[in-house]
N, C-alpha and C positions, 0 to 999 in steps of 0.2 A: 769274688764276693757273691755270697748266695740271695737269691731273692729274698729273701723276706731279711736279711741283712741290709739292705739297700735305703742307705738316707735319700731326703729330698731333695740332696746337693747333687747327688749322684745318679738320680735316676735325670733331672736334668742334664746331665754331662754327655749321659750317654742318648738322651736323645740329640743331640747339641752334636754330636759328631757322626749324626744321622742310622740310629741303633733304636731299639726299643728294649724296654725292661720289661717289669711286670704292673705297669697298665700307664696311660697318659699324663705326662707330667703337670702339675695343676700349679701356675704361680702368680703373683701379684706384686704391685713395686710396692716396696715400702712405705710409701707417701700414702695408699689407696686404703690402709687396712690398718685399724685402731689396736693396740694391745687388749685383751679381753677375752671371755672367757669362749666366747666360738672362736676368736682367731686361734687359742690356745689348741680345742678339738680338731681346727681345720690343720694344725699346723701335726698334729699327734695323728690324723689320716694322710699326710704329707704333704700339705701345701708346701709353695718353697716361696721365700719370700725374695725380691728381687733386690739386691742394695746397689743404688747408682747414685751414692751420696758422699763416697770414698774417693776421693779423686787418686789417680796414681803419680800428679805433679802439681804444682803450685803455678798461678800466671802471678807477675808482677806488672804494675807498669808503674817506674821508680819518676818519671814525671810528672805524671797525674798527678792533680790534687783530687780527691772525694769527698764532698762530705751531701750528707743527708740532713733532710729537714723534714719531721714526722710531725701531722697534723690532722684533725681531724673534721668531717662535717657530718652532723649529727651521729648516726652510728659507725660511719664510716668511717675508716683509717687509709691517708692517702702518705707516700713519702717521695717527696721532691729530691731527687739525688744529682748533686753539681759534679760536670766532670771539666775540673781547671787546667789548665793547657797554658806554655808559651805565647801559642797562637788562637788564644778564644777559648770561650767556655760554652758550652751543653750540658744538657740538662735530663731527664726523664721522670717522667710520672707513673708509678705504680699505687693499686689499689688492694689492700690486702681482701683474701675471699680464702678462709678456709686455708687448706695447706698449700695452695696455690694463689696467684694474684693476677689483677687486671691491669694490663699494660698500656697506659694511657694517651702517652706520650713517648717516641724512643729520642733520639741524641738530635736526630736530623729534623729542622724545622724548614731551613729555608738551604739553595745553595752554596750559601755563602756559609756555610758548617762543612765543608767537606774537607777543607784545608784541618781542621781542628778533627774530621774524625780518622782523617789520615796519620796525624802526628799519635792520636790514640794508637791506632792499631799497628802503628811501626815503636810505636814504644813497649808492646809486650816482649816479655822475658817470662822462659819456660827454667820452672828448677824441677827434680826430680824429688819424688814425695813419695817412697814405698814403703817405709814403717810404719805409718798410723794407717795404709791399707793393710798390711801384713798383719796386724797386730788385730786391726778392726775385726776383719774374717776368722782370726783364730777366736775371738772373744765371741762372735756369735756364733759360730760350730756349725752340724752340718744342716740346719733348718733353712739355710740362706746359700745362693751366690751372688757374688759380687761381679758386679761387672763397672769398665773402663770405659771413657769415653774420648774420643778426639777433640769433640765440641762439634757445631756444625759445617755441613759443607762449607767452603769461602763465598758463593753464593747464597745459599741458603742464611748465611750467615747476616746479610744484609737485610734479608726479608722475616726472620723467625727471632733474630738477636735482637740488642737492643740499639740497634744503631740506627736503621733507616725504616723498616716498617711496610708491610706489604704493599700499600696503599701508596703511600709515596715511591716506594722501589719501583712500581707499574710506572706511574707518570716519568719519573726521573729516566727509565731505560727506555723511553722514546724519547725525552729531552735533552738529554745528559750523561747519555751512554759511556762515552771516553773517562767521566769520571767515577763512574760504577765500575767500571773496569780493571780502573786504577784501583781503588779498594779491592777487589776481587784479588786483582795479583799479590798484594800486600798480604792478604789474609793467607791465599796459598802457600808463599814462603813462610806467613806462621805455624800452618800445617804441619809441612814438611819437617820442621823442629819436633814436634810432639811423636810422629811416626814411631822413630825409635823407640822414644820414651817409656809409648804404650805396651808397645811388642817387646821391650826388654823386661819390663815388668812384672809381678808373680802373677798378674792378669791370665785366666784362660781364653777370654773373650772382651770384643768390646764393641761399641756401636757407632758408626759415624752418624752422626745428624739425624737426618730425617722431617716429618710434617710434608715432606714435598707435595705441594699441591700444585699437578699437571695442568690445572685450567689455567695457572697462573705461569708457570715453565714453559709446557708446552712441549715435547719430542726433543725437536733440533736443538733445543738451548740443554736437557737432560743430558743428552748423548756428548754433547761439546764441553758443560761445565761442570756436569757431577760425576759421568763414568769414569773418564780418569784418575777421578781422586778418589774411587774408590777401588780402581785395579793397582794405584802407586798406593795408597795405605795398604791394602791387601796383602800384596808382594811382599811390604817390610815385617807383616804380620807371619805369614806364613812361611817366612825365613826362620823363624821364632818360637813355629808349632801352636801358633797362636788363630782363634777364630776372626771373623770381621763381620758385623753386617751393617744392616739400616733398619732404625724405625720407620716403616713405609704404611701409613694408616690409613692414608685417604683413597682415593678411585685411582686405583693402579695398573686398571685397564689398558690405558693407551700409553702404559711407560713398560708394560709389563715386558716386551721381549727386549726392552733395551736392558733391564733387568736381569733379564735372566742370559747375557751376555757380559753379564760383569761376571766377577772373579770374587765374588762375593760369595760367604758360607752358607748365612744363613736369613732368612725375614723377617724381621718380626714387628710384631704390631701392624701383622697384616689383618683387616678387621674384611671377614666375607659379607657376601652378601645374606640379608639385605641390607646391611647396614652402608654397603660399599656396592660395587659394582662389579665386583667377581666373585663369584664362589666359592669354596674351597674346592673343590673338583676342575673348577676352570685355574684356581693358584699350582694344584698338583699339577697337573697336564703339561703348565709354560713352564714352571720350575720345578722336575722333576728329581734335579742335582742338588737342590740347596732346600734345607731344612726349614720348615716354616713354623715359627714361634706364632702364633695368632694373638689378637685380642678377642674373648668373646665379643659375638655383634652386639654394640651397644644398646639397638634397640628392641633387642630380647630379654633384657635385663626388668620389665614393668611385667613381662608375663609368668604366669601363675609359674608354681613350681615345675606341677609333669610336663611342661610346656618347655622350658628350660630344661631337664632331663631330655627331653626325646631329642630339644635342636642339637643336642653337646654329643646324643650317639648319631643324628645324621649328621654332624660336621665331621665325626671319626669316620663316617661309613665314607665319606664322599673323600679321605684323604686316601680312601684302599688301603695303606697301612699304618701303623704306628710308627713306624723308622721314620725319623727326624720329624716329630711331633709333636709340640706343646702347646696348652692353652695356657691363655693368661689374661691378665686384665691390665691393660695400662691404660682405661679411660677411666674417668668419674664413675662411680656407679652412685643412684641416689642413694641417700642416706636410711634411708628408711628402706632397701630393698637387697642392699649388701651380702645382708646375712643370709637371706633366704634363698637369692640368685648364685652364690658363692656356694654354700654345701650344695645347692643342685646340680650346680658344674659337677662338682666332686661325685655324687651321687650319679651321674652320666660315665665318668671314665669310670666308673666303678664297675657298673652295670655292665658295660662294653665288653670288657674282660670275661664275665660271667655269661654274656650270650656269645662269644667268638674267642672260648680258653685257647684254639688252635694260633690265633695270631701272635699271642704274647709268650710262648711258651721258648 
């Protein structure tokens, strides 16, 4: 396929398997970026937009009862969602906000819910779901990839899900360790279900978890409960010709070389400094092997346009190459600065190309 043939599916792929095209892949999830007439221009310069709302399998859990209870106070819209059990019922609080919402409350109020969130999480059942992805992807063409998810680590899973809750998960893993453990192992054997699922799937790539915040893990507990599961997902991936990584967004400083010891492909949602605590020259240096998808730094996002231009060609200059390189956005951006932050990205990988043709060629 000759350059200037090249969709925005495709110039991702081949940065994705650590190559470069003819200039820096520019993409955004779905959630982040309204239908409209710059999204239409950004998408005709080749944005690519990210779909992670296709799942490749169904969960069940045929014991559960669910039901929700939507209400409101003043302008706000809150929904109470009951999750009914043989052994007890929980609850959770969400606050809608936008295409995202505020998680109030998760399942876990007191100890005495762990029996009930254990019969939850051993009541999941995985069924295989590849037609309405296969169908979904060919219906939107090459403007989009799709991507697959595991769901979160089995730790992670307690702290970012909606079970237990960061804040309670800290207390309870110095009070109640043995039975956080217990959930943990539960959740791992539900893992291992999905493994195949993903990696047999017309899936090229997919993400396990992520959010991991180091201040709250910590080194020892990284290396003992999330590397594994991502060098046994990996493995079943890459039996399969398939990619793996993680959304790793926050200060990845002091996980970074356990990191870049995994068997992991690619990064992404790694967000540099300043936004975070490394660079993009200190992210190239520890992981030299695995492709890093970026988020632009959120907090360059209020500054003027050329401001925006110059940071997007020194985050290219400080990666030294284009091979396995892509920006993207998977934070919020304000509403009011979208438009103007977003083509300036673009107008950045643009530009790059135009002052360094030797690198892209």
């Amino acid at each position: 396929m000759g350059k200037s043939a090249l969709t925005p599916r495709r110039r991702v792929e081949i940065a994705m398997r650590g190559g470069h095209s003819d200039k820096v892949p520019f993409t955004m999830y779905e959630c982040m970026i309204p239908q409209c007439d710059i999204e239409r221009q950004m998408r005709n310069r080749g944005l690519c937009i990210v779909q992670r709302r296709v799942p490749v399998y169904k969960m069940h859990r045929p014991n559960v009862k669910v039901t929700q209870r939507v209400y409101w106070e003043g302008d706000k819209q809150f929904t109470r969602t009951y999750y009914e059990t043989p052994v007890g019922t929980v609850s959770t609080l969400d606050e809608a906000a936008g295409f995202t919402s505020w998680h109030h409350e998760k399942m876990f109020k007191t100890p005495d819910d762990y029996q009930v969130l254990m019969f939850i999480v051993k009541d999941e059942q995985y069924e295989v779901d590849y037609t309405n992805f296969t169908q979904a992807e060919k219906d939107f063409g090459e403007d989009a990839i799709f991507r697959a998810s595991f769901g979160l680590e089995p730790l992670q899973a307690l702290i970012s899900g909606n079970l237990i809750g960061m804040q309670d998960y800290c207390i309870q893993w110095m009070e109640n360790r043995d039975e956080i453990l217990k959930l943990y192992d539960a959740i791992v054997e539900n893992r291992r279900k999905i493994y195949p699922i993903v990696a047999e799937s017309p899936v090229s790539h997919a993400n396990y978890g992520g959010n991991v915040v180091p201040e709250i893990i910590g080194l020892e507990n990284f290396r003992k409960y999330y590397v594994p599961h991502y060098n046994e997902a990996a493995e079943v991936m890459h039996r399969h010709g398939k990619l793996i990584g993680v959304h790793f967004d926050a200060n990845c400083k002091l996980l970074s070389e356990a990191i870049a010891g995994t068997d992991l492909d690619y990064i992404e949602a790694f967000t540099p400094w300043p936004t975070t605590d490394m660079t993009m020259a200190e992210a190239r240096a520890v992981w030299p092997n695995k492709v890093l998808w970026i988020n632009f730094p959120c907090s360059l996002h209020l500054s003027p346009h050329e401001e925006i231009v110059q940071a997007t060609l020194d985050l290219i200059d400080q990666a030294r190459t284009p091979d396995g390189l892509l920006i993207g956005i998977t934070d919020d951006v304000p509403e009011d600065r979208w438009r103007d932050s977003c083509t300036a990205i673009m107008d950045g990988c643009d530009l790059h190309v135009q002052l360094h043709p030797g690198l892209y060629r």
